[in-house]
N, C-alpha and C positions, 0 to 999 in steps of 0.2 A: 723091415727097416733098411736093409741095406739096397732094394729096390729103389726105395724112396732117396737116399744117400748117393746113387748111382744118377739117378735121374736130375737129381741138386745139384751133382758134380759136372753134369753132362750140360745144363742148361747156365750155368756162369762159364761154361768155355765157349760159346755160343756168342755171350754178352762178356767180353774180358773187362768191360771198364766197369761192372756192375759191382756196387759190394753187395754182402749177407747180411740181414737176408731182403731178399729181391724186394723191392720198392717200385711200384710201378704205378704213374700218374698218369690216369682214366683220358680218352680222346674223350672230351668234352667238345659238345659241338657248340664252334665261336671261340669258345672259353677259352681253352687250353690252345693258345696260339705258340708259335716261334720261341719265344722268349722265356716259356713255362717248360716246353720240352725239353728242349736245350740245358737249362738250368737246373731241370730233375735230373738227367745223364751225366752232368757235369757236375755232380755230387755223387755221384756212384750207383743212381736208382737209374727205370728207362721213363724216357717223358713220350708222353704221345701226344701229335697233332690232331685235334678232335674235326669232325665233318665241319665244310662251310657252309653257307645260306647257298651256295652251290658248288659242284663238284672243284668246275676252275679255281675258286678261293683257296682249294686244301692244296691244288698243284704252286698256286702263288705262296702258300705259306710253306710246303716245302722248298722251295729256291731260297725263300728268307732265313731258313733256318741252316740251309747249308752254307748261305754266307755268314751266318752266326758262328758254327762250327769249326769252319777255317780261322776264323778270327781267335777261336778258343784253344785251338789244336795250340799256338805260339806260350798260350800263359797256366793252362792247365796240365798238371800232370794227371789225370784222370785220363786225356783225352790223349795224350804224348804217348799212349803205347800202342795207338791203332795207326797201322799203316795208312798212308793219306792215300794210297793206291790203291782200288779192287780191295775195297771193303767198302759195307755199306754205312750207310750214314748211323751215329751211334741215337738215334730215333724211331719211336714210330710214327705209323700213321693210320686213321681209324676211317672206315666208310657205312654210310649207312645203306644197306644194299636195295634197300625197297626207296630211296632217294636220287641214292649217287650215279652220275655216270661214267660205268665201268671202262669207256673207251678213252675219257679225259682221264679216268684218273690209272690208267695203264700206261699212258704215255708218261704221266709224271710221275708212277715207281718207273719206269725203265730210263728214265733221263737221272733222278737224283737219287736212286737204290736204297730207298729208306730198311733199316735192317730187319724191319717187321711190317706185317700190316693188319690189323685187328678189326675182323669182318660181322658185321651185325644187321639183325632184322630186313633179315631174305622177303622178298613177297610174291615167292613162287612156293617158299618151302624151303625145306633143308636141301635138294639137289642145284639150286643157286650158288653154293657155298661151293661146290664142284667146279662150276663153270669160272665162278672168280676165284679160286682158289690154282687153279690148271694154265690162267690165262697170266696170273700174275709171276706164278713161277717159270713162266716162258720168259715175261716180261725180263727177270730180275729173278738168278738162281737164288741168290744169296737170301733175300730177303724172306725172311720166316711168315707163316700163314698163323693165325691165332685168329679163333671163332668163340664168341660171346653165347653162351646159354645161360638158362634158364630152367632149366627143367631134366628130369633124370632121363627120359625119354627122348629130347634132343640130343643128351652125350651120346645115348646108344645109338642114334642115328649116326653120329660123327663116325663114329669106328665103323657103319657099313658103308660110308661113303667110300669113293674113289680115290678122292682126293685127301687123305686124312691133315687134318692140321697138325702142327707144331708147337701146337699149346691151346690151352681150352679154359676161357676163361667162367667160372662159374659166380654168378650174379644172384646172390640171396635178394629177397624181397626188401631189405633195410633201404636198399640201392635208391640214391633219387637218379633226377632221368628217368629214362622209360626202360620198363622193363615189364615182366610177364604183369599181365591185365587181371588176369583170374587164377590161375594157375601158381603163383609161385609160392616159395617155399624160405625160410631164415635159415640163413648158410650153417647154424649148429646141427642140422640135419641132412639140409641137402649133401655139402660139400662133402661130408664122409659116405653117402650112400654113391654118388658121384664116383668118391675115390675109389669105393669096394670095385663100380660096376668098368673102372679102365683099369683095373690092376691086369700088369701083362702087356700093356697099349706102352709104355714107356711115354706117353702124352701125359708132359706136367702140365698141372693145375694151378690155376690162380684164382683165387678168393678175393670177391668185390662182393660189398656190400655193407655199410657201418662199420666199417675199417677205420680210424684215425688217429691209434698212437698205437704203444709199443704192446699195450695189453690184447689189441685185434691182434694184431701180428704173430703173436705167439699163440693165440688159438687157433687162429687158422693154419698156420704150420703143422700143429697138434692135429688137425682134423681131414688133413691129410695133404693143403696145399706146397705147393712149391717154390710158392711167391704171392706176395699180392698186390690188389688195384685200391688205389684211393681215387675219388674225384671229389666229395664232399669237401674235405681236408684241404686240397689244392684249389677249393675257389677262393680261401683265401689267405692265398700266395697273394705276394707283392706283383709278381707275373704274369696273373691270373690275366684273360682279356675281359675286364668284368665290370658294371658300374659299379661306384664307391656304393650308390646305396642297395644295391642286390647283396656286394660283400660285408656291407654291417649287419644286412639282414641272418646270413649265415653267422655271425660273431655272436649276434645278442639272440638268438632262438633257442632253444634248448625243452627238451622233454619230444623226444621226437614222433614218438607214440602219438603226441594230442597233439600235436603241431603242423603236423606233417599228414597228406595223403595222396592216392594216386585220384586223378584223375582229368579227363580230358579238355576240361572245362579252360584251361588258360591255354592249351593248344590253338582253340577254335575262335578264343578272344584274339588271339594272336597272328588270325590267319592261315591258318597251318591244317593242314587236312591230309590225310592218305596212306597216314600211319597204318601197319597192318593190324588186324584188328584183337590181333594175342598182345600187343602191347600198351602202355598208358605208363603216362609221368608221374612219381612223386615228387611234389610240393611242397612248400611252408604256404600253412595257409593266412588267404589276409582277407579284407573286407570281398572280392571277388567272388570265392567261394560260399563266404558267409551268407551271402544275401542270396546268390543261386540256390542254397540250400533252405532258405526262409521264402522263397517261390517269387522270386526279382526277374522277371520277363530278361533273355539275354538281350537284345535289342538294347535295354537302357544299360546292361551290363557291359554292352562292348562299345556303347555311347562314353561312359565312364572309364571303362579301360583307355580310350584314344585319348582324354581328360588326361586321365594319370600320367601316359606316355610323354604327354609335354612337360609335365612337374618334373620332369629333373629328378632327382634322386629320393626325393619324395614318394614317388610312384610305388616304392618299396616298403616293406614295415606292417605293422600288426593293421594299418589303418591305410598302407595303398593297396593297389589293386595288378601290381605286376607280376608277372609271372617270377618267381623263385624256386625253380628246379633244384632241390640238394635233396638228400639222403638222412637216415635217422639218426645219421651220428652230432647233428649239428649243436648234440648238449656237452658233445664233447671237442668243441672246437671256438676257443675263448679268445682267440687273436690272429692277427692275420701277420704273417710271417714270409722271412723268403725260402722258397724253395729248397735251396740248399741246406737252409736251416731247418726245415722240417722233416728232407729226407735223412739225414743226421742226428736231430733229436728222435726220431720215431724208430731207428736202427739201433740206437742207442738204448734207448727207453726198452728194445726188445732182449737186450744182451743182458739189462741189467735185472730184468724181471727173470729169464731163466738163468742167470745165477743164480737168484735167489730160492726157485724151484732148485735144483741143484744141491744149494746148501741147507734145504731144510728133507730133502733126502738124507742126505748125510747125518 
């Protein structure tokens, strides 16, 4: 316990504008732009900037978000106790490694010092995480490395890297976005076999995966994390970069079991190709999947997708056919909120569940 107490203590002086416990909203790629980041940090969690449709977008949405921050340094006291000098930006920033490229987006951590960078889906392997992780902290001392797994056997990688991270984000299967294809695991298991196997590593842990109020929160504390990731939760934020009908789609879905699955099938509708091949998306599923699964030739299915694409918000729901990327938690997410409001109700929501643990000890 007192490891775990040490490591909690060590990781809020790291993040001073952060409150307890750690709130940390997911780089969603597109989704989670400027405006979401910003407005999770500025409530006391960290927001991340999610990947662009290419690498340059995420160095444009850093610049945007650092003039969001000077702007907030003046009216927030969250943000008034970090020196506006040689400190990094109270943000992160997410890349997908088998996507991005690593030379644009080193120039823009070393031009705007985002204070993290959270690296995922290598497509060399895990010694890719070396290469960006060695390159970035030349770039930008400051800025902390955090690497997204999946599997018990990737952490144990992590610790024989060279480059070890500064936090390690651990991804239960619940997670929408892409995540392990075959392989993975529901964080009531993983995340404490996880914790057993870096005990001694002082590399805290954060817990992603059907997180989205205060009852995730306090179990993944309990199972060994250190903080954790929401991205479900914040698609819909008021902040969110998201169509209206993708985010009513996550409001009104629920049962996430039957609703929701991985697979590649809206990638490929989408265009999208290259992904490495341990990973694949969970969904809300709509007419798209249905009918691939009733033996609907893709050719009329991506005939129909480019249909849907023009409907406008339509395109969304139990009866469009768009792609809806979220996670299992979407039965537990009944309205769309601002940011601020939900890193606040969900920190809240977590203090007042373990009092209640607490007083029924007593």
């Amino acid at each position: 316990m007192s490891q775990a107490l040490n490591i909690a203590a060590n990781l809020l002086s790291r993040f001073p504008w952060v409150s307890s416990p750690f709130v940390v909203s997911a780089p969603m790629r597109v989704m989670a732009g400027p405006a979401l980041a910003v407005a999770v940090s500025r409530a006391g969690g960290l927001g991340f900037l999610g990947p662009g449709a290419k690498t340059q977008d995420t160095a444009d949405d850093l610049k945007k978000a650092s003039s969001l921050i000077r702007e907030a340094r003046a009216s927030s006291a969250t943000f008034s106790t970090i020196p506006t000098t040689k400190s990094p930006l109270p943000i992160g920033v997410g890349f997908q490694l088998w996507a991005d490229d690593i030379n644009v987006a080193l120039a823009a951590i070393e031009k705007h010092k985002p204070c993290t960078a959270w690296l995922f889906a290598p497509r060399q392997g895990p010694k890719e995480f070396d290469n960006w992780s060695g390159r970035i902290r030349q770039a930008s001392s400051e800025t902390q490395i955090w690497i997204q797994i999946g599997t018990l056997k990737e952490a144990k990688q992590l610790l024989l890297n060279s480059e070890k991270p500064d936090g390690i984000v651990v991804q239960g299967a619940e997670a929408g976005g892409h995540g392990r294809a075959k392989d993975g695991m529901g964080l009531m298991t993983l995340l404490p076999e996880i914790s057993d196997a870096t005990t001694g590593s002082q590399i805290p842990l954060f817990a992603a995966g059907g997180i989205a109020d205060g009852r995730g929160v306090a179990a993944a504390l309990c199972l060994g994390a250190s903080g954790v990731v929401m991205g479900t939760r914040f698609l819909a934020a008021s902040e969110a970069r998201i169509s209206r009908g993708y985010q009513n789609e996550v409001v009104r879905a629920s049962d996430g079991a039957a609703s929701t699955t991985r697979t590649l099938l809206y990638n490929h509708l989408r265009g999208t190709f290259g992904w490495p091949e341990e990973y694949s998306p969970r969904t809300i599923i709509n007419k798209s999947f249905i009918e691939e699964q009733e033996g609907r030739s893709f050719e009329d299915l991506k005939k129909l997708h480019g249909e849907a694409a023009k409907a406008g918000d339509s395109g969304w729901g139990p009866e469009g056919r768009l792609a809806t990327y979220a996670g299992a938690s979407i039965g537990l997410i009944h309205d769309v909120k601002d940011a601020e409001d939900i890193v606040r109700d969900v920190q809240a929501d977590h203090l007042k569940r373990m009092q209640m643990l607490l007083s029924n000890k007593n």
